[in-house]
Biotite code that builds the C-alpha atoms (Angstrom):
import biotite.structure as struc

atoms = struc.array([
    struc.Atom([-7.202, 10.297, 5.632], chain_id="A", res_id=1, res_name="UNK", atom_name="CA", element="C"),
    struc.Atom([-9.354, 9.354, 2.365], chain_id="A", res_id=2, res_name="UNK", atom_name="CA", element="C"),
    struc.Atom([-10.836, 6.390, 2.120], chain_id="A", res_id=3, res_name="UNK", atom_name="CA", element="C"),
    struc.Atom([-11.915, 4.302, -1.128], chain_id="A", res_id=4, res_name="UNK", atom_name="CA", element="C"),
    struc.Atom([-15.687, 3.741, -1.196], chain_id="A", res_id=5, res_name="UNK", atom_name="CA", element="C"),
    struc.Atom([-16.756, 0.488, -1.190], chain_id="A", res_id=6, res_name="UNK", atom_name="CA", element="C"),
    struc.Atom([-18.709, -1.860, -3.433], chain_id="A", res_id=7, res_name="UNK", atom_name="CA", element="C"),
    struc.Atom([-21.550, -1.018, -1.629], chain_id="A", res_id=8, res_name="UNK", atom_name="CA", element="C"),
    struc.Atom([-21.628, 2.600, -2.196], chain_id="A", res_id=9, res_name="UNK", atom_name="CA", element="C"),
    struc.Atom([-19.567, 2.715, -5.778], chain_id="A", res_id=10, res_name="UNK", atom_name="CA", element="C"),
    struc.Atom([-19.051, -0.049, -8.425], chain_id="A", res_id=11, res_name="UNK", atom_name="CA", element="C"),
    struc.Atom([-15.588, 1.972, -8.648], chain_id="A", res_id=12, res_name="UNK", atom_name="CA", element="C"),
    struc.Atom([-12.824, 2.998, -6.705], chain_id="A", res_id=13, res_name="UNK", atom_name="CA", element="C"),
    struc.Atom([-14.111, 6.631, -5.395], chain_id="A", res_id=14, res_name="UNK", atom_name="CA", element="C"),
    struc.Atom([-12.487, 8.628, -2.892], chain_id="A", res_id=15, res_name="UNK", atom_name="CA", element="C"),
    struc.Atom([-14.429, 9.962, 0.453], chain_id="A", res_id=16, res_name="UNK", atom_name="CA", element="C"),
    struc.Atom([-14.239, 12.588, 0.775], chain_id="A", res_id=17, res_name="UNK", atom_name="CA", element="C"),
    struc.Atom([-14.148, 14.162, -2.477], chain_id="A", res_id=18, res_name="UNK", atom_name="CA", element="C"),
    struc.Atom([-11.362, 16.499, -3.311], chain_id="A", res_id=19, res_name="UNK", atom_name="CA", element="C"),
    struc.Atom([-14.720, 19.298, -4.021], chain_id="A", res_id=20, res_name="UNK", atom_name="CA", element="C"),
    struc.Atom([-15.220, 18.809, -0.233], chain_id="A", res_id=21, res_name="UNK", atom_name="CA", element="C"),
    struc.Atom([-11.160, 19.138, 0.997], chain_id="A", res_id=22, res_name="UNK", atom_name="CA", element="C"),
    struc.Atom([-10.445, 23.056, 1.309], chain_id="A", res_id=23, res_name="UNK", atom_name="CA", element="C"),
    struc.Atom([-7.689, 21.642, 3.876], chain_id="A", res_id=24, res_name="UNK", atom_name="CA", element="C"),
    struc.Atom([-5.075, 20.190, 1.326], chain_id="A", res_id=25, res_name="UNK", atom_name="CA", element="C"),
    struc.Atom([-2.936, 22.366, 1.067], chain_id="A", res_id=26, res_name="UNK", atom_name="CA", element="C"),
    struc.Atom([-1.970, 22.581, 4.657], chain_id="A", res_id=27, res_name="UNK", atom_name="CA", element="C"),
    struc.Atom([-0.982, 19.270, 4.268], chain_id="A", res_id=28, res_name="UNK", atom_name="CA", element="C"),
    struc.Atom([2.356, 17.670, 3.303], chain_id="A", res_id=29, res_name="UNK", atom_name="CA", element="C"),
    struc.Atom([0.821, 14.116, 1.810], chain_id="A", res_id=30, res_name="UNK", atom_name="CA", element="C"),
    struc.Atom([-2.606, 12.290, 1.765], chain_id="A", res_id=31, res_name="UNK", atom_name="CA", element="C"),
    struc.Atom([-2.848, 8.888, 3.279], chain_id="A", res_id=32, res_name="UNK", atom_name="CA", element="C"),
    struc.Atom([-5.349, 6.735, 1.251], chain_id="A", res_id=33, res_name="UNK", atom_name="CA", element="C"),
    struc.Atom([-7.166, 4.088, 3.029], chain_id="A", res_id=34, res_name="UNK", atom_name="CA", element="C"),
    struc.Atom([-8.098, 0.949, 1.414], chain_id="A", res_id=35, res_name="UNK", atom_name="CA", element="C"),
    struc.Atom([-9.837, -2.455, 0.862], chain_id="A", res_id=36, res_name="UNK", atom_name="CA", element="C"),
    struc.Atom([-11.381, -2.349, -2.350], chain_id="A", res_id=37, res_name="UNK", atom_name="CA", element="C"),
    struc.Atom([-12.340, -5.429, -3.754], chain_id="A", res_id=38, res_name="UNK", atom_name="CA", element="C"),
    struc.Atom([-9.502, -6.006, -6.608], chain_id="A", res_id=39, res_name="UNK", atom_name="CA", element="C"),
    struc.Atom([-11.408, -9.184, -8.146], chain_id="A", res_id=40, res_name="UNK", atom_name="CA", element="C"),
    struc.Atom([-15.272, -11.096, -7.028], chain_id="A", res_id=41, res_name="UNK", atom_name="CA", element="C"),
    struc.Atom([-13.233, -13.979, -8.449], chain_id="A", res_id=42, res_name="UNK", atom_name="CA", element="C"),
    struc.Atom([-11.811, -17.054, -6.582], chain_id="A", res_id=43, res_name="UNK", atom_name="CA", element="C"),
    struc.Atom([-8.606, -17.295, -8.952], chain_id="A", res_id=44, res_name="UNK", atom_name="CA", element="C"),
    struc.Atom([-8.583, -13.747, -10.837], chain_id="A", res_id=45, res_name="UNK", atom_name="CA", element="C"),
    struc.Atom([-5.322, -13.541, -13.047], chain_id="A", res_id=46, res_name="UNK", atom_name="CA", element="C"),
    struc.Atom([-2.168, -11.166, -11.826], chain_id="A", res_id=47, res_name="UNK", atom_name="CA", element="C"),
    struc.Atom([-3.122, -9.050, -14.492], chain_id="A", res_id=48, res_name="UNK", atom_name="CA", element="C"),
    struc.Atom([-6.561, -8.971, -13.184], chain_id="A", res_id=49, res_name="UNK", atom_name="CA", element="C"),
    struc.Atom([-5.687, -7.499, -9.605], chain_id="A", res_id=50, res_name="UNK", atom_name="CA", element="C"),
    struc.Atom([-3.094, -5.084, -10.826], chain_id="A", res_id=51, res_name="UNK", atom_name="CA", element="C"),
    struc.Atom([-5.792, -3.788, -13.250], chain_id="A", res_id=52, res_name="UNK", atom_name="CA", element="C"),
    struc.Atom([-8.105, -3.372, -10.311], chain_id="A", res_id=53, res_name="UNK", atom_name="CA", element="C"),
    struc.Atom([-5.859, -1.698, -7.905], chain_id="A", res_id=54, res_name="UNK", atom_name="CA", element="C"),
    struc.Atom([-4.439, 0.853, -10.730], chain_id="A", res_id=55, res_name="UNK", atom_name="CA", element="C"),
    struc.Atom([-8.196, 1.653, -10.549], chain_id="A", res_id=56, res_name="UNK", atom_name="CA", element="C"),
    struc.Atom([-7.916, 2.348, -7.201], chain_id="A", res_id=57, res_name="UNK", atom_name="CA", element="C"),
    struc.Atom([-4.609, 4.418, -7.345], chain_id="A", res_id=58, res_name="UNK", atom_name="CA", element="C"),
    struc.Atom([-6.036, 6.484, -10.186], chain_id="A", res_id=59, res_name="UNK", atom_name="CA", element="C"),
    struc.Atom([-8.969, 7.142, -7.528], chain_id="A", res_id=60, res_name="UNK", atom_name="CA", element="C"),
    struc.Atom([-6.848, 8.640, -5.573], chain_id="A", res_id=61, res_name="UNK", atom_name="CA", element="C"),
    struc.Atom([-4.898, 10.524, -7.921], chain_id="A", res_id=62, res_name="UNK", atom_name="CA", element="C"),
    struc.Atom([-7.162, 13.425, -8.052], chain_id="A", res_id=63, res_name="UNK", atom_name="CA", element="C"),
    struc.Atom([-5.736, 14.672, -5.094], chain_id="A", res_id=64, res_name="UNK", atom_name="CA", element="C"),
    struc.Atom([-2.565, 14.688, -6.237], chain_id="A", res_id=65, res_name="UNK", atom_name="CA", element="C"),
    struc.Atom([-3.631, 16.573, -9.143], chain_id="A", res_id=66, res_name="UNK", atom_name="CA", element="C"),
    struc.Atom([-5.807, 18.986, -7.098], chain_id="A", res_id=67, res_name="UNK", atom_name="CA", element="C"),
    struc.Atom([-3.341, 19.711, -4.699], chain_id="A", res_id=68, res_name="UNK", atom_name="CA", element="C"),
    struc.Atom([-0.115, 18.406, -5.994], chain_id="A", res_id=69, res_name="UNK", atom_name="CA", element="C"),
    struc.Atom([0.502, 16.873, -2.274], chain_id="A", res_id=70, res_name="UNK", atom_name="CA", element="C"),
    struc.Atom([2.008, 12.981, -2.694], chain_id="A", res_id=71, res_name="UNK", atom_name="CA", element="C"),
    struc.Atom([-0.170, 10.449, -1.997], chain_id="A", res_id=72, res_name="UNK", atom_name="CA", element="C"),
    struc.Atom([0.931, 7.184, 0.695], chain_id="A", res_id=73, res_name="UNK", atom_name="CA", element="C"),
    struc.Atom([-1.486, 3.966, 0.424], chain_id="A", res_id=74, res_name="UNK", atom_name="CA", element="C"),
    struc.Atom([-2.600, 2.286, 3.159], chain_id="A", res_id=75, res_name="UNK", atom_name="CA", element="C"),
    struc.Atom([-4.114, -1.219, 2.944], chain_id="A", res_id=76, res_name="UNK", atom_name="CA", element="C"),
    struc.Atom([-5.721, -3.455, 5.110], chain_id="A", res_id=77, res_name="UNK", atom_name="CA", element="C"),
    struc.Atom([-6.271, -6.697, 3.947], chain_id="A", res_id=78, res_name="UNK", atom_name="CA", element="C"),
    struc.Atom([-6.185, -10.216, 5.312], chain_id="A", res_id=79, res_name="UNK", atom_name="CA", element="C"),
    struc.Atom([-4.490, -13.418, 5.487], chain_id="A", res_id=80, res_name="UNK", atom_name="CA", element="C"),
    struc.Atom([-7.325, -15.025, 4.256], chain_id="A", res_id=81, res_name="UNK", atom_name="CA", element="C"),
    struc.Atom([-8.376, -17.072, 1.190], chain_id="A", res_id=82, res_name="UNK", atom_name="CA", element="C"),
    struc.Atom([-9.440, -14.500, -1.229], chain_id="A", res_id=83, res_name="UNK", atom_name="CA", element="C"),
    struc.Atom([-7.878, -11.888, 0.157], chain_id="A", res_id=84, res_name="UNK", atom_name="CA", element="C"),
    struc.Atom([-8.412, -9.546, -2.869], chain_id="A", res_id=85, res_name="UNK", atom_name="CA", element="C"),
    struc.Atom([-12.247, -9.545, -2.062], chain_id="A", res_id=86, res_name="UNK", atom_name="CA", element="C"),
    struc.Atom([-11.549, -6.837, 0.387], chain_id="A", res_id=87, res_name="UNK", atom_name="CA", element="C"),
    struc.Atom([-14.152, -5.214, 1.678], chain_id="A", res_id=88, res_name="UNK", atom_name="CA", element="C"),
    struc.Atom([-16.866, -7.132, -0.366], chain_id="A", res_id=89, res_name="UNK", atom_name="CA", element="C"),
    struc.Atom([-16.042, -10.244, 1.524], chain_id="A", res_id=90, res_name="UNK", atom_name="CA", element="C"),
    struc.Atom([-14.809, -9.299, 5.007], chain_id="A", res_id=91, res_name="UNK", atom_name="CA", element="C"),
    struc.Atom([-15.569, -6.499, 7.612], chain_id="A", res_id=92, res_name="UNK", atom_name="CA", element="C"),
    struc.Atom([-12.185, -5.862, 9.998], chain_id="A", res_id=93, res_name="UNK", atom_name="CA", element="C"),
    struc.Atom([-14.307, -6.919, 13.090], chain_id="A", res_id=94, res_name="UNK", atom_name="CA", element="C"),
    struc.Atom([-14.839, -10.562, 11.687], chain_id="A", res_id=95, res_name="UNK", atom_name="CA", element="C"),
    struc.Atom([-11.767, -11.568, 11.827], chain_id="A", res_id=96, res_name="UNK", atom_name="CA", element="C"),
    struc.Atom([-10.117, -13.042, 14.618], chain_id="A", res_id=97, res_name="UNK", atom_name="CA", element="C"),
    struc.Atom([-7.756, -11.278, 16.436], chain_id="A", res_id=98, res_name="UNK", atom_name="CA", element="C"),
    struc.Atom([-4.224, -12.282, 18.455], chain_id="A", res_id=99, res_name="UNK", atom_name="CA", element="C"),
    struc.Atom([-6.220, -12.138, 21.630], chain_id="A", res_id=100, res_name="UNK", atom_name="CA", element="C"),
    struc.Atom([-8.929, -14.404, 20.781], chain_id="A", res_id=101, res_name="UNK", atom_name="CA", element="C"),
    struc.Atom([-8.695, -17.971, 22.000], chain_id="A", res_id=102, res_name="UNK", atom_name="CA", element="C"),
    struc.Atom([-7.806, -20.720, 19.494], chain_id="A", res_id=103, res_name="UNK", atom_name="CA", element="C"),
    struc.Atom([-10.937, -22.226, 19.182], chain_id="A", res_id=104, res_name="UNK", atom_name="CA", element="C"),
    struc.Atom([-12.449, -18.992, 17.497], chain_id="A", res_id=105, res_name="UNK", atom_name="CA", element="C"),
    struc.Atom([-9.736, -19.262, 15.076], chain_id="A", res_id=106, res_name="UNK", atom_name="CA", element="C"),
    struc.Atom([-10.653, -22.806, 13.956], chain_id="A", res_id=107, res_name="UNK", atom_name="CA", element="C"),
    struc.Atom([-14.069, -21.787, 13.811], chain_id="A", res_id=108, res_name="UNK", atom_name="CA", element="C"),
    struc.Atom([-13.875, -18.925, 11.886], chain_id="A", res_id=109, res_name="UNK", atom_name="CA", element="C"),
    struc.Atom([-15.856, -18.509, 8.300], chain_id="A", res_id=110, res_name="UNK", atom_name="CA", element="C"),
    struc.Atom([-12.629, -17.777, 7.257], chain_id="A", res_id=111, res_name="UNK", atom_name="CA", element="C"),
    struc.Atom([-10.152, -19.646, 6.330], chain_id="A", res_id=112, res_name="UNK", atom_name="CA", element="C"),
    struc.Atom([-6.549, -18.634, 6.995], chain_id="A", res_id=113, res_name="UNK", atom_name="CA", element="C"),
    struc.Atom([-4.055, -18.749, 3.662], chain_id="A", res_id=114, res_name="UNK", atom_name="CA", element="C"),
    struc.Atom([-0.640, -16.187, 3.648], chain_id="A", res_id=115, res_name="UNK", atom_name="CA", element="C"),
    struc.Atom([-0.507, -16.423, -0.368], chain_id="A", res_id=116, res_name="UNK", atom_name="CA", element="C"),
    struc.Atom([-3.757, -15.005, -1.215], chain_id="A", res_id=117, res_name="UNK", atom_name="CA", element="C"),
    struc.Atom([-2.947, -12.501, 0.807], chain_id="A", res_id=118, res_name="UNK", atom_name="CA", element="C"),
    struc.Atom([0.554, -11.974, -0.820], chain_id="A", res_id=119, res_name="UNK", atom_name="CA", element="C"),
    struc.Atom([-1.038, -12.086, -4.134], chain_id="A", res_id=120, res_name="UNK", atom_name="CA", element="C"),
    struc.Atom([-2.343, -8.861, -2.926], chain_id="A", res_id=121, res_name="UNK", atom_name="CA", element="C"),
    struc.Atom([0.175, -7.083, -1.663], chain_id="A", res_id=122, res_name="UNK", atom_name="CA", element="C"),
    struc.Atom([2.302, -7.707, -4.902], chain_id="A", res_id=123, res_name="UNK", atom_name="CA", element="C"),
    struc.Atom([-0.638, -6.031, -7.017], chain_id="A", res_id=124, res_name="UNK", atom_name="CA", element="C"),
    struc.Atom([-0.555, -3.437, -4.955], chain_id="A", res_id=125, res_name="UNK", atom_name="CA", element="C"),
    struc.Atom([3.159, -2.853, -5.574], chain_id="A", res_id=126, res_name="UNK", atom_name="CA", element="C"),
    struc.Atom([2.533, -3.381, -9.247], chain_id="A", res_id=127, res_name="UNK", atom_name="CA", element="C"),
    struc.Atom([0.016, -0.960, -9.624], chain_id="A", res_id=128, res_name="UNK", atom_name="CA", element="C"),
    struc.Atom([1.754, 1.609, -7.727], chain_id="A", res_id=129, res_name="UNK", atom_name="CA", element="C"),
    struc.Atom([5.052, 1.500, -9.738], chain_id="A", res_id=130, res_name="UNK", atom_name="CA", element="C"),
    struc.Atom([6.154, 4.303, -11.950], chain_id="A", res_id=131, res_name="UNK", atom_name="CA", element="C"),
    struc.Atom([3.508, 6.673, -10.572], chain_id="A", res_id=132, res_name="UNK", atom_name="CA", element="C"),
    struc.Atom([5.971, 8.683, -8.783], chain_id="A", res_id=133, res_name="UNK", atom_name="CA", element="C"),
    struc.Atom([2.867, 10.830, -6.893], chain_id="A", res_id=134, res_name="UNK", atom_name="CA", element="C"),
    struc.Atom([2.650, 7.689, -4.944], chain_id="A", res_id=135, res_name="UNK", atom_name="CA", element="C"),
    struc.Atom([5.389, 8.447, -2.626], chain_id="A", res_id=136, res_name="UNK", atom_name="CA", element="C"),
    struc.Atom([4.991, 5.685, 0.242], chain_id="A", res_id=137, res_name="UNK", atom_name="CA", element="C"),
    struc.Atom([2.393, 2.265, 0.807], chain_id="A", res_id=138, res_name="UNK", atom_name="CA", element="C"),
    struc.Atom([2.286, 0.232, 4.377], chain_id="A", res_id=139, res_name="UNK", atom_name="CA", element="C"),
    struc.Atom([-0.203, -2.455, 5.406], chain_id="A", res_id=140, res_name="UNK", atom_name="CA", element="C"),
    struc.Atom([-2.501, -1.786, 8.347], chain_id="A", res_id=141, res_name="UNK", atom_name="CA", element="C"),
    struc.Atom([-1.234, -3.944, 11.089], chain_id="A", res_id=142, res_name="UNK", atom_name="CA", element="C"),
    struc.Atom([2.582, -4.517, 10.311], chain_id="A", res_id=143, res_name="UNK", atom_name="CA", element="C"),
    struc.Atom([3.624, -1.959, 13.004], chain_id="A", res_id=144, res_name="UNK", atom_name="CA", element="C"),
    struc.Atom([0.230, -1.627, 15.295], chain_id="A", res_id=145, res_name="UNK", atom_name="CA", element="C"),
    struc.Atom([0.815, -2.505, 18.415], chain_id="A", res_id=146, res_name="UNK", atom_name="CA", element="C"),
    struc.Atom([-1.270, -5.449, 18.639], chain_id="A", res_id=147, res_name="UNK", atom_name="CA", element="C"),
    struc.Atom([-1.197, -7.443, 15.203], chain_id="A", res_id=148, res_name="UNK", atom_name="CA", element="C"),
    struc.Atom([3.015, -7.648, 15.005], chain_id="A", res_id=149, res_name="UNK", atom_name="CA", element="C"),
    struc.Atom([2.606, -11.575, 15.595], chain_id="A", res_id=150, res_name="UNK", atom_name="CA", element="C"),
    struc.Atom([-1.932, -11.500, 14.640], chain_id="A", res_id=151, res_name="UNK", atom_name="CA", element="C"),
    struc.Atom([-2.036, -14.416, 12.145], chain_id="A", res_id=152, res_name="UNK", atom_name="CA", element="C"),
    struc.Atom([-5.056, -12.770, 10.220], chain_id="A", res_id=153, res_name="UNK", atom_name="CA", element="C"),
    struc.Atom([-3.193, -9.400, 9.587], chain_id="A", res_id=154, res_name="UNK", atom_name="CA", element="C"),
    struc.Atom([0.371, -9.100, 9.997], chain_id="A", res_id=155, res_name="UNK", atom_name="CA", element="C"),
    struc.Atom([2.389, -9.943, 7.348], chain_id="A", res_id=156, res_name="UNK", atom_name="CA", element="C"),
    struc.Atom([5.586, -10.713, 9.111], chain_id="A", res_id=157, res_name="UNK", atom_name="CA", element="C"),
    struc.Atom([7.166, -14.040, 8.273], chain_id="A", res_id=158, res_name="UNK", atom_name="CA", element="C"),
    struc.Atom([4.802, -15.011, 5.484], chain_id="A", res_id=159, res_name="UNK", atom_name="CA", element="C"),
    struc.Atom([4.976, -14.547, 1.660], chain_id="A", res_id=160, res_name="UNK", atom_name="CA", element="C"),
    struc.Atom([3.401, -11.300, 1.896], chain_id="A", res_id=161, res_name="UNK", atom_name="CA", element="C"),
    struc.Atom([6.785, -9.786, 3.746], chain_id="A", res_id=162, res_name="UNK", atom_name="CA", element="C"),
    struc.Atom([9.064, -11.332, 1.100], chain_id="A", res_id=163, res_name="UNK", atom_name="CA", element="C"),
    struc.Atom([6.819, -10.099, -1.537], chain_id="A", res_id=164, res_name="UNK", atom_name="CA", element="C"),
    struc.Atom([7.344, -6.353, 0.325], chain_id="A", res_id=165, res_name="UNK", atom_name="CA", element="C"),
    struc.Atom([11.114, -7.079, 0.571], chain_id="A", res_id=166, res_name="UNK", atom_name="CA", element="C"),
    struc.Atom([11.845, -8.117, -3.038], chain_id="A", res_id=167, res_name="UNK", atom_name="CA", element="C"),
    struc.Atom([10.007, -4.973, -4.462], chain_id="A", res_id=168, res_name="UNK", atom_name="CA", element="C"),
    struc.Atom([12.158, -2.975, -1.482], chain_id="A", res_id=169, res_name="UNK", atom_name="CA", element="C"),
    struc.Atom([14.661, -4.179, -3.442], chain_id="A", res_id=170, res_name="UNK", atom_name="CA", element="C"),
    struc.Atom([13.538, -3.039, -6.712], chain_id="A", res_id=171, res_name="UNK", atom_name="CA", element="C"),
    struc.Atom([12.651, 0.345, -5.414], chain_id="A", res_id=172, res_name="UNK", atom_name="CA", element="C"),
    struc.Atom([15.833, 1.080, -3.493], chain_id="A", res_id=173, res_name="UNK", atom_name="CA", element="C"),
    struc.Atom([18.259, -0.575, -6.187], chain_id="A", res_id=174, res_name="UNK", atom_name="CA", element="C"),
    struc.Atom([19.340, -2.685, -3.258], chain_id="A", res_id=175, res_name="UNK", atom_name="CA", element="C"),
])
């Protein structure tokens, strides 16, 4: 798996590890991507804002491709949370509440819970990944783990997010 450094380490997208450092590509038949970049610091960034940010991203990633000429599948992980395109920058995966937590520790969370943030996300994702036929598959941490199928924080199953994923299906498939 490479992962997209964070805001912490790079002001841009980078991949870890670099492809310098991978003398195992070629044994492989794709390279899963891993991330949460921040796509805006904003609290209202435009559409064209995000998809900007995330082609950033892709294009990080794209030197494997180029290196190796192995497809590349994206895997994100953000929330359902307002400002969901913060990513990283804004959230670590172990503050958020999970399915298992009592109730009360999702009201009092820091965060607070909103599905079209979150969709807003997802559809820049699918924007920036379109026409860049290297980028063979993308899937969301948490829509098939066994845990977060029904989590309200991470699963995007019967909120905008999912009919976001299903219209560009749609687009993608000619369905």
């Amino acid at each position: 798996m490479i992962w997209m450094l964070g805001p912490d380490v790079s002001a841009s997208p980078q991949p870890i590890p670099d492809t310098t450092f991978v003398t195992w590509g070629d044994a492989l038949d794709f390279f899963l991507v891993a991330t949460e970049f921040p796509l805006s610091t904003k609290n209202n960034p435009s559409e064209d804002e995000l998809e900007k940010k995330k082609k950033s991203v892709i294009e990080g990633a794209k030197k494997f491709y180029e290196k190796f000429q192995k497809p590349i599948i994206v895997r994100n992980g953000y929330f359902n949370v307002k400002y969901s395109w913060k990513g990283q920058e804004f959230y670590q995966i172990g503050s958020i509440p999970w399915i298992s937590d009592p109730e009360a520790k999702l009201k009092e969370s820091q965060y607070e819970f909103n599905t079209v943030d979150h969709a807003r996300t997802v559809h820049a994702y699918f924007r920036a990944i379109a026409g860049r036929p290297w980028v063979v598959g993308y899937f969301h941490f948490g829509y098939t783990h066994w845990e977060d199928p029904l989590s309200p924080w991470m699963s995007i199953r019967s909120k905008p997010a999912e009919d976001v994923w299903h219209k560009w299906n749609k687009v993608i498939y000619g369905l």
